[in-house]
C-alpha positions in Angstrom: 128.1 85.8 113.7 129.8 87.9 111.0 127.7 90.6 109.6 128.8 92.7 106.8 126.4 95.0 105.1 127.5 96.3 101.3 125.9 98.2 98.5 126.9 98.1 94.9 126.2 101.7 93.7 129.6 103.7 92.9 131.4 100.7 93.1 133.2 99.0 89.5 132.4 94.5 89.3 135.9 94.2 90.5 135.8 96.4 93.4 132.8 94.8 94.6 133.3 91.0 93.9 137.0 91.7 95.3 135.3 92.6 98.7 133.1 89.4 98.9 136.0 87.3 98.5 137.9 89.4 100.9 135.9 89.4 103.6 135.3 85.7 103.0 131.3 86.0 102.2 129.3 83.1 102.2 125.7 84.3 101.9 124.5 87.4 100.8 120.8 88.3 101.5 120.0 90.9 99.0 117.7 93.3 100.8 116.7 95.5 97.9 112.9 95.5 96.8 113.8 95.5 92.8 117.0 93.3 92.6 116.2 93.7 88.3 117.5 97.3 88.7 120.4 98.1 85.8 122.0 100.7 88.2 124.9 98.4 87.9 124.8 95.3 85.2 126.5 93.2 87.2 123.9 93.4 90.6 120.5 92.4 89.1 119.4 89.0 90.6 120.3 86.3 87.8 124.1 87.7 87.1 124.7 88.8 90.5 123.6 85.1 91.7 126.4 83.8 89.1 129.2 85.8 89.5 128.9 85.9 93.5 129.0 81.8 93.2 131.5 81.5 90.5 133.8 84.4 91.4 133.8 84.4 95.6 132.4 80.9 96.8 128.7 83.1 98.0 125.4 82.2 98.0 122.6 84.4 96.7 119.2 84.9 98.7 116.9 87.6 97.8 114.5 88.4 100.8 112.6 91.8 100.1 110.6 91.3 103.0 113.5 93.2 104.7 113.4 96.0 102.3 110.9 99.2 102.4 108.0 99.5 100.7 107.5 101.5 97.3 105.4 104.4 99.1 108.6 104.9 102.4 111.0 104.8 99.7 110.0 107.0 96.9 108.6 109.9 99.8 112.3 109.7 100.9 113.6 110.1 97.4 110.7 112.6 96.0 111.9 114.5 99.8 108.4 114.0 100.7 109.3 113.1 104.1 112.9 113.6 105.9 115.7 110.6 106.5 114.5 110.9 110.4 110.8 110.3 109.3 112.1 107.5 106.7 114.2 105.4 110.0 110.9 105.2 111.6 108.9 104.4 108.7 111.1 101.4 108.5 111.7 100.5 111.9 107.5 100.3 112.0 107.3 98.6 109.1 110.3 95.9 110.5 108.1 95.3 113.5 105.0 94.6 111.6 106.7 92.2 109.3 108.0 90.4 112.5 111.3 90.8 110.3 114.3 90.4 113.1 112.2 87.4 114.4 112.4 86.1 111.0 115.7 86.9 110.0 116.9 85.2 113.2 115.0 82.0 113.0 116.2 81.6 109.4 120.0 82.6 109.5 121.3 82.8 113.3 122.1 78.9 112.6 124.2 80.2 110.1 127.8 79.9 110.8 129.2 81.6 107.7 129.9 84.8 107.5 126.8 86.9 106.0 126.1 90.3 104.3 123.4 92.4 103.6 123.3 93.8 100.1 121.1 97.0 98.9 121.8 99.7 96.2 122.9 102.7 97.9 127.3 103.3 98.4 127.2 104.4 101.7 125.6 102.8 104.7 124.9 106.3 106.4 121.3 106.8 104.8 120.4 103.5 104.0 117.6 100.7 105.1 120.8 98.1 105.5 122.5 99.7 108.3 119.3 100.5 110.0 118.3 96.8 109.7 121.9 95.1 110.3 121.1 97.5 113.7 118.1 96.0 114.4 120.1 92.6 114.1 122.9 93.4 116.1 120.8 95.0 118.9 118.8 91.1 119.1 121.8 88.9 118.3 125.0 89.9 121.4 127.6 88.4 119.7 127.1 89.9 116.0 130.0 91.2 114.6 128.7 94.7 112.5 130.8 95.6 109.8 130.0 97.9 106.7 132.3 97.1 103.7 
């Protein structure tokens, strides 16, 4: 399995759509809690369903069960607690979900190649690295790429 992770923050419609269709995307699992956000018009959920179908082939799922929770995010934001206390917020929160269990009983059929979408432009510092690592670390032959 493919598995590209991508966020949409810093990036213009064409750089972003142009690396869907590059890296041959077929689903994209938006891991984002608010995907109505108007950081960038082109992500929130309706238009970014649209384009990603009418411009790259994709499909659009939004699955915020994989994202964190209001309170982990906004005390990393409002520096109410560090990035290191933030990963294991997460990670906790990841196990009691049961998330990787899901996430693997619902896409490891999936042949196509998939990516995991949030807000933030870097992967460094953000919930979609950490859980496209969780992923790779249950799934051996996952290909881990961050576009």
């Amino acid at each position: 399995m493919f598995l590209y992770t991508i966020g949409f923050t810093k990036k213009s419609a064409e750089q972003f759509f142009t690396r869907i269709k590059y890296y041959n995307i077929k689903l994209l699992i938006d891991i984002r809690l608010n995907n109505n956000t108007q950081l960038a018009g082109f992500s929130k959920k309706n238009d970014l369903k649209y384009f990603l179908d009418k411009i790259c082939g994709c499909q659009y799922e939004h699955c915020p069960e994989y994202a964190p929770t209001r309170e982990i995010l906004s005390g990393y934001k409002h520096k109410k607690i560090t990035w290191h206390e933030y990963e294991q917020e997460y990670t906790r929160l990841m196990q009691e979900r049961d998330a990787i269990k899901n996430f693997i009983s619902r896409f490891d059929s999936i042949s196509e190649t998939i990516c995991l979408l949030c807000a933030e432009p870097k992967p460094d510092k953000c919930h979609r690295r950490l859980f496209a690592e969780m992923i790779a670390a249950k799934i051996p032959d996952v290909i881990l790429t961050h576009i």
